[in-house]
N, C-alpha and C positions, 0 to 999 in steps of 0.2 A: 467366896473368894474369886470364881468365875466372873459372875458380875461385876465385881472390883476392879478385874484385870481387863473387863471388856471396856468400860465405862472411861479405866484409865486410857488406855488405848485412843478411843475415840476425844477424849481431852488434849491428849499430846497431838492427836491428828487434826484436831482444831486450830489450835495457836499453833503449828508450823504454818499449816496453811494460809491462815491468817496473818502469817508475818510474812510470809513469800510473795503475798499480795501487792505489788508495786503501783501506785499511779501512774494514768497514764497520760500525756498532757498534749496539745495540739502542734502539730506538725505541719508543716504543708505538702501534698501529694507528690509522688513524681512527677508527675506530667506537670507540677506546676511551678511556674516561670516563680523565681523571687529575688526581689530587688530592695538593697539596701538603702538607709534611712536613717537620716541622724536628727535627732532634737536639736532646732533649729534658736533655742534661743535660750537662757538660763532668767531665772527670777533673783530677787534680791536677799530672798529667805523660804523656805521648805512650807509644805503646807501642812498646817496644823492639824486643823478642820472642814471635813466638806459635807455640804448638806444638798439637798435639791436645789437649793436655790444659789448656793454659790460655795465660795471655799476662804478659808481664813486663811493666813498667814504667819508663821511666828512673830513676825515680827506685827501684826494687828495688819498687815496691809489685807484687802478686801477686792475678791474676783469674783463679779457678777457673770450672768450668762451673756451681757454684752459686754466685759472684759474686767479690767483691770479698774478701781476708782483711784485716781489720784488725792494727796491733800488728806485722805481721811485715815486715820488706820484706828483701830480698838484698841482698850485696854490689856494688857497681857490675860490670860486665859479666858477671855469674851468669844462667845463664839456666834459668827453671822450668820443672821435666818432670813433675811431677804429685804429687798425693798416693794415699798408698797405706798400708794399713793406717792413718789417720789420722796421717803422717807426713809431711814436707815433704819432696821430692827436688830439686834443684837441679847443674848443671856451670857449668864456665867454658872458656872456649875453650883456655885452660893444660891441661885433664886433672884439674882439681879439680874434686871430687862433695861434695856435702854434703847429710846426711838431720838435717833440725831437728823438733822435738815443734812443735805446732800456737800455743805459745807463742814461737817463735823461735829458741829454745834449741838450738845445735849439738849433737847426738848421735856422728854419725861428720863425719870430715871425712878422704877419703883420693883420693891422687893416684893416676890412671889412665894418667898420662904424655901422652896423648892425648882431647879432647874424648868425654866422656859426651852423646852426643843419645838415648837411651833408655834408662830403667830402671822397675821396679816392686822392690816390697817388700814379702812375707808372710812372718810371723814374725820368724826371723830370717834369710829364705831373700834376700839382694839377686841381682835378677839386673841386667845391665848389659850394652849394646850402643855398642862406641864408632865417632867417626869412622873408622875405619879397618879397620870392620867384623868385627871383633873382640867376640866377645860371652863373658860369665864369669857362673857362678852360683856365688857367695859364702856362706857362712855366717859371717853378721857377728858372731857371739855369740864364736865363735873366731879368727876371721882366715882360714877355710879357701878352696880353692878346691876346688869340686864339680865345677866344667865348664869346659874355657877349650877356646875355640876360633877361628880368624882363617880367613873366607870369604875370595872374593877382592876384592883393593881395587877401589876404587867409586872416580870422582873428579866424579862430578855426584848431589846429593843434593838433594831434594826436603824443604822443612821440614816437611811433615806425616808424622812417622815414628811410629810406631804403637810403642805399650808392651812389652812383654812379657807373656803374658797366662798368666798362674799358672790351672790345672786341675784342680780337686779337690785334695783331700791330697797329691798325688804327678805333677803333671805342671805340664808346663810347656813352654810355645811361643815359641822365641822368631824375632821377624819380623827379618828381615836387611834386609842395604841393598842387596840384588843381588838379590831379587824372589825368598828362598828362606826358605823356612821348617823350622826344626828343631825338633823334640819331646820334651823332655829328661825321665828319668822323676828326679826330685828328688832323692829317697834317695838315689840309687847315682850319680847325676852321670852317667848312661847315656845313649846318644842312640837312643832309640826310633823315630823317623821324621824323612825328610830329605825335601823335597818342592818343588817349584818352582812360583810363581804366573804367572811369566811371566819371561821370561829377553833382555830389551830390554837393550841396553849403555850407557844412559844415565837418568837418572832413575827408577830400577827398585826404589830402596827400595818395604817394603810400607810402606803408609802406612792401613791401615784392616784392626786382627783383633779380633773379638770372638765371643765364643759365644751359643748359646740351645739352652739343653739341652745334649745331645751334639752337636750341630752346630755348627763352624765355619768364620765369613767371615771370608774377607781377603781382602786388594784392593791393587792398584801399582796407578802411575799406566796401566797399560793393560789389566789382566783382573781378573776377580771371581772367588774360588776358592771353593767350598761342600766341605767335607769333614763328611761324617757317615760314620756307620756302616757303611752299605750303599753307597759309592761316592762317586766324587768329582761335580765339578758346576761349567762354567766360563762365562763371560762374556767375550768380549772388546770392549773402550771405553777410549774414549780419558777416564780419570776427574778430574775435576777439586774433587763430593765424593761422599760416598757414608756412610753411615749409618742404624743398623737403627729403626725406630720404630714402633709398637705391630703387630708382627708381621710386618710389610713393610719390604722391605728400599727404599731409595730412591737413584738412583744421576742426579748430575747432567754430565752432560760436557762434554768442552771445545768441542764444535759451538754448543753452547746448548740442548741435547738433553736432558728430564728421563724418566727413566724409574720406574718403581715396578713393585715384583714381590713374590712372596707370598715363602717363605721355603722355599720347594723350588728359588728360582731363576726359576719362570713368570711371563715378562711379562706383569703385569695392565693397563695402558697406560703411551702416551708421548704427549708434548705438547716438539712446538715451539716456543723461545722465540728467534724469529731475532736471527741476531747478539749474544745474551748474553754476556755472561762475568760466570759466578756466583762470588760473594766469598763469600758464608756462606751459609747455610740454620737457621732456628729451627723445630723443629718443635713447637709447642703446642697442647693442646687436637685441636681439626678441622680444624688450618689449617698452613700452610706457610709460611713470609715469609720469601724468598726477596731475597736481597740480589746487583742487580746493578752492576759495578762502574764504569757510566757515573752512577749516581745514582737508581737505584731501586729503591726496595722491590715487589713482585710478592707478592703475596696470594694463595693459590688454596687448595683444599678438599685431602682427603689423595687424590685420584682426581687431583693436576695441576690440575683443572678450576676455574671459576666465577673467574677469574681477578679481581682488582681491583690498581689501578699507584698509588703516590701515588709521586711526583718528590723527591727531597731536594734539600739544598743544597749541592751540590758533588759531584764524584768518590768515590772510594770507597778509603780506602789500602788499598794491596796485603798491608802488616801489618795483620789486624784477627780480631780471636775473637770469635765466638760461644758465649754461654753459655749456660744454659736458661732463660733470658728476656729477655736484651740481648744487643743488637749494640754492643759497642765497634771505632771505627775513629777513629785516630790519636788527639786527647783528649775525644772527643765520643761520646755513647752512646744509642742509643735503646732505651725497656723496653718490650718485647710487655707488654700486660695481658691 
């Protein structure tokens, strides 16, 4: 009965404790100056969809990272995955893909049976990554398949899932949903290198591959991988985003924690930003603006540093893309000049 009474004890002293627990969410210092800020422009309709590479619209209208496309909008529930080769790529949660010409104009239109959330397009090389972790490299000139292959199933996906990222004339990377990346040499449909970013059972998609030079990053929501020539090169963070800009790589995570490093992978510094939680990032010009999602913009130099806060008007949607020079969030936008 002792143990009963003790056991009980320490149960009720759990969950009070546990529920007395309050978030705590980012403020700005005393010492620091803050200036108000208003969304400087409205959209025509709210956004649906956003991916890495851009953001949908309800109404089908389509914002790349160089803005807004006039003339074209998607079918209702289509959601856009990028352009490539100056070509429009589009799925739908059915397993319909569609690649349109920059005028609107359907080109291919073919069922994958299951949601398309990544693809790119050089020549006539498609390659394509579906819900269900299944990825194929097509030669759309013919109908062919070059590569088909099915990872293991995933059942928690992160919307930021990274493209496939075409390599010279003859290679090709493509990012899985289970934190693995494969190397496919084009020509031959060949799998050249098989490799893991990090191998988490949940939310593990890569979600961040790009090159510079011979060197490639990629990134899941938990590690950074550097693959060059002479070896590999890792990071482990809890990533919330992470993108390369004029030769430094910049990595923001989900403590409120920004980092920035040169492109060997060396920490060049980090800066605190308590209790943040970053929605986007603009990087322009010398400056940073930094979007956090209780309602502030955060200004700093490309060192983190020399910080300035102005306050918007309201929260921040958790749907919202950044382009290379606006922040769209739900149908309001503000433009970096």
């Amino acid at each position: 009965m002792r143990n009963l009474t003790i056991l009980t004890a320490f149960i009720l002293a759990f969950v009070f404790t546990g529920c007395s627990t309050k978030r705590e969410y980012f403020h700005p210092q005393e010492n620091e100056a803050v200036a108000d800020l208003n969304y400087q422009g409205k959209l025509n309709s709210k956004i649906a969809y956003a991916t890495v590479n851009g953001a949908t619209l309800k109404n089908g209208t389509i914002i790349t990272k160089s803005g807004i496309i006039n003339g074209v909008k998607l079918d209702k529930n289509e959601k856009f995955l990028g352009i490539f080769d100056n070509k429009i790529l589009s799925s739908n949660i059915s397993g319909n893909f569609k690649i349109r010409d920059m005028s609107g104009n359907v080109l291919l239109d073919k069922d994958f049976s299951s949601q398309v959330v990544s693809a790119s397009l050089k020549g006539s090389d498609l390659a394509v990554i579906r819900a269900d972790n299944a990825m194929f490299l097509l030669d759309i000139s013919n109908n062919s398949v070059k590569f088909a292959d099915k990872l293991d199933r995933v059942y928690t996906l992160d919307s930021r899932t990274a493209s496939p990222l075409f390599l010279g004339n003859d290679a090709l990377m493509f990012p899985s949903l289970n934190g693995q990346l494969l190397l496919i040499h084009t020509p031959t449909g060949g799998l050249a290198l098989d490799t893991y970013i990090s191998s988490e059972p949940f939310f593990n998609n890569v979600i961040f591959l790009e090159n510079k030079g011979p060197n490639i990053y990629a990134a899941t929501n938990t590690g950074v991988l550097l693959n060059t020539p002479n070896g590999n090169k890792r990071v482990i963070d809890t990533i919330k985003d992470i993108f390369l800009y004029q030769d430094r790589l910049y990595l923001f995570s989900k403590d409120g924690t920004a980092k920035v490093y040169d492109l060997a992978l060396n920490k060049l510094n980090e800066e605190k930003f308590r209790f943040a939680q970053f929605s986007n990032i603009i990087a322009k010009g010398n400056k940073l603006y930094i979007f956090e999602r209780q309602g502030y913009m955060i200004v700093t130099d490309l060192n983190l540093k020399n910080r300035q806060i102005f306050e918007l008007d309201g929260d921040i949607d958790e749907t919202n893309f950044a382009s290379e020079n606006v922040f769209y969030h739900g149908d309001e936008y503000i433009e970096i000049r």
